[in-house]
C-alpha positions in Angstrom: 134.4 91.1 140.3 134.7 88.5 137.3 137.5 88.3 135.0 135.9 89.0 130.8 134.9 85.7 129.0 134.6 85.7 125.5 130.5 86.1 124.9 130.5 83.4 122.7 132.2 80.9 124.4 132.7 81.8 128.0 136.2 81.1 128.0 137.8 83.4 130.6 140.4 85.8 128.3 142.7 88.5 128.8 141.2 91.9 129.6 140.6 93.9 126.4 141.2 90.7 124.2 137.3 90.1 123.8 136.6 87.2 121.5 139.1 84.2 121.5 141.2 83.4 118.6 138.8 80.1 117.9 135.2 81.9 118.0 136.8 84.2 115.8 137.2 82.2 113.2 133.5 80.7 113.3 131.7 83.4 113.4 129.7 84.3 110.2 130.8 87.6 109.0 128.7 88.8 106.2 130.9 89.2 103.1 129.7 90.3 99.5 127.4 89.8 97.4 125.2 91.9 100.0 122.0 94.0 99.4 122.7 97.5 98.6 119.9 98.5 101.2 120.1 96.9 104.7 123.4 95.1 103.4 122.1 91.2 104.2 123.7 88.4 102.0 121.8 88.0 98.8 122.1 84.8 96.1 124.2 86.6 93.3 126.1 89.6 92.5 123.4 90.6 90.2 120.9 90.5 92.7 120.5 94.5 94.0 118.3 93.9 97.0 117.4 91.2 99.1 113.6 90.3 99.2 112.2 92.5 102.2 114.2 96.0 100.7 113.4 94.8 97.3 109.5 94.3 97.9 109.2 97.9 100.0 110.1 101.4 100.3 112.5 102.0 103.6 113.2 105.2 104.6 116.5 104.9 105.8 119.6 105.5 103.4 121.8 102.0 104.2 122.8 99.8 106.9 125.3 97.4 108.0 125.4 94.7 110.5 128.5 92.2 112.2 127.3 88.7 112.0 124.4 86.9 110.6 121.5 85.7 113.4 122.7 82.1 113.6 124.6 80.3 116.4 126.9 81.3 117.9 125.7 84.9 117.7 122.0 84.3 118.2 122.9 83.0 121.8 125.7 85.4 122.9 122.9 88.3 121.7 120.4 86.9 123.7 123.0 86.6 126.6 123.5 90.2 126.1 119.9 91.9 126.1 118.2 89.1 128.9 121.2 87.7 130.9 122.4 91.3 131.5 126.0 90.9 130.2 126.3 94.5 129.8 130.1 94.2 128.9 129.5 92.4 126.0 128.2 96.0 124.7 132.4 97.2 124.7 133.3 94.1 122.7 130.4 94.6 120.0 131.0 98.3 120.1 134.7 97.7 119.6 133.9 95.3 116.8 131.6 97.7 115.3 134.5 100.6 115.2 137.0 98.3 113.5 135.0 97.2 111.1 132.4 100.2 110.1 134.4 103.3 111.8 135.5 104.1 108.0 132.0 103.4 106.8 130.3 105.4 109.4 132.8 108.3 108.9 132.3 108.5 105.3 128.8 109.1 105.6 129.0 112.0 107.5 127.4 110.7 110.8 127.2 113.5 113.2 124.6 112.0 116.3 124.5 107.7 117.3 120.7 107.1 118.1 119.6 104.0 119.9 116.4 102.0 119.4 114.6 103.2 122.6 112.5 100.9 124.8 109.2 101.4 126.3 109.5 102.7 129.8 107.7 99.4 131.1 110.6 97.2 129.3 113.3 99.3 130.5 112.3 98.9 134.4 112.1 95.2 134.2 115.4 94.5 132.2 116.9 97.1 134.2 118.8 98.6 131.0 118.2 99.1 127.5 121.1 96.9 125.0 121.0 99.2 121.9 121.9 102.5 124.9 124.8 100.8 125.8 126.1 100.1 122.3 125.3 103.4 121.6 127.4 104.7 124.4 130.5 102.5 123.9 130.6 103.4 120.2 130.7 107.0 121.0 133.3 106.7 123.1 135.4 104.8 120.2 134.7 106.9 117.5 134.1 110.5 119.2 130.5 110.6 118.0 127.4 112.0 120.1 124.8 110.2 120.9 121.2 111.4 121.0 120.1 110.2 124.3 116.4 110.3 124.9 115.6 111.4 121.2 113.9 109.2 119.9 111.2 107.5 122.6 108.7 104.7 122.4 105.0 106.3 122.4 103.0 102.7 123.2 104.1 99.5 124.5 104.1 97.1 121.4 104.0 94.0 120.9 107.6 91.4 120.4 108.3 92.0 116.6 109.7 88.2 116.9 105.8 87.2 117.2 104.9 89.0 114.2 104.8 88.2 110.3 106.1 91.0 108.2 102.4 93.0 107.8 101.5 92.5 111.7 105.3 94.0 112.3 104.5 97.3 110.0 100.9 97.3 111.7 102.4 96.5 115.5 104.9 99.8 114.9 103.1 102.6 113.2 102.5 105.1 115.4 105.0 103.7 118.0 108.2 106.2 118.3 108.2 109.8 118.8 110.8 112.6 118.7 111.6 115.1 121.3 110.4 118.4 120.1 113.7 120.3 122.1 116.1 118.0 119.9 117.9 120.2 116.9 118.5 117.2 113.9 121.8 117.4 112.4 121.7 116.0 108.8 123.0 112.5 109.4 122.2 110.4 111.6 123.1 106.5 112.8 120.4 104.2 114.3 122.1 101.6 116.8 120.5 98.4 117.4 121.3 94.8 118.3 119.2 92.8 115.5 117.7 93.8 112.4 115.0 91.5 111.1 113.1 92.9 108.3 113.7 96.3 108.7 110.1 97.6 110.1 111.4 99.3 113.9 114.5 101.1 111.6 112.5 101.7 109.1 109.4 103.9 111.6 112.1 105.1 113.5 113.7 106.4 110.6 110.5 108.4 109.2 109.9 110.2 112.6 113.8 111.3 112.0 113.3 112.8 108.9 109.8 114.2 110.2 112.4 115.9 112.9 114.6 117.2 109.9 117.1 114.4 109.8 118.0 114.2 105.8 120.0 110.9 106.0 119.7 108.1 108.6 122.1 105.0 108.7 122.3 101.8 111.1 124.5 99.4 112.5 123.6 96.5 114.7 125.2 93.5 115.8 123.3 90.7 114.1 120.8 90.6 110.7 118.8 88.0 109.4 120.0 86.0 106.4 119.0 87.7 103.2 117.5 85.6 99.8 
């Protein structure tokens, strides 16, 4: 019913083209030096980790994101998850294959998990953004996802309201694990922001609770990194 706009513009484009030429050139991929753990920009090449992986343990292997969290991104994400753009999930998906489909195949992923929401989230925003992702990027890289694996326990609190010790506190307790789901060794966590690493990070330790040896994620956006 409407032609596809590039979601960071809104310039009307060809189908399939996704972003336009110009917005492509803008937008601020994340290059090396990066941290070894979440993969963030860090100061120097001698510089490991970036200050939330290098201050605590994570329990997920490595991750890997598109774009740093600053304009344009930070609106056409938030287009995305509250103005129900749900086709911008085959664009980010298709951006995420070109750029990490090597990456996520070297690593042996065999299931794509998406961050779950809590039922009471999912019924007012009508869908959940890190499902769809999940879904499109199956489709381009032949890769099943584990739907309704992983599932929110209690309602929590918006992590963007938190400091880092409320965030740890706000999640613990706060994902479970379907007891009929078989856990292949590797697994990728889907997302559409990583912040400082506290949802991957729980969701990651019920994985590996549920036999998972090695869990991975990829969102769209990350924080910048110091």
């Amino acid at each position: 019913m409407y032609p596809p706009v590039c979601p960071f513009c809104g310039e009307v484009q060809k189908p399939g083209t996704g972003i336009c030429d110009s917005c492509r050139e803008r937008l601020p991929v994340i290059s090396e030096p990066r941290c070894m753990k979440c993969g963030k920009p860090v100061a120097a090449w001698e510089q490991e980790y970036c200050r939330d992986c290098g201050r605590r343990r994570l329990d997920f292997e490595q991750g890997r994101s598109l774009w740093l969290h600053v304009p344009p991104v930070t609106q056409a994400v938030y287009q995305f998850k509250f103005h129900n753009k749900r086709y911008y999930a085959e664009i980010f998906a298709r951006e995420m294959a070109d750029r990490y489909g090597q990456w996520i195949h070297e690593r042996g992923i065999e299931e794509i998990i998406p961050v779950p929401l809590h039922p009471s989230r999912l019924r007012a925003r009508g869908f959940n953004q890190a499902g769809l992702l999940a879904e499109q990027l199956s489709e381009e890289l032949h890769i099943p996802v584990g739907k309704n694996v992983v599932y929110r326990v209690r309602k929590t609190k918006p992590q963007k309201q938190l400091d880092d010790r409320e965030r740890m506190k706000n999640l613990r307790q706060a994902f479970g694990v379907s007891r009929r789901w078989k856990a292949p060794k590797s697994v990728l966590i889907v997302d559409d922001i990583y912040t400082t690493g506290s949802t991957i990070h729980r969701i990651s330790k019920v994985l590996k609770k549920a036999g998972v040896e090695k869990v991975y994620f990829l969102t769209i956006s990350i924080g910048q990194g110091l």
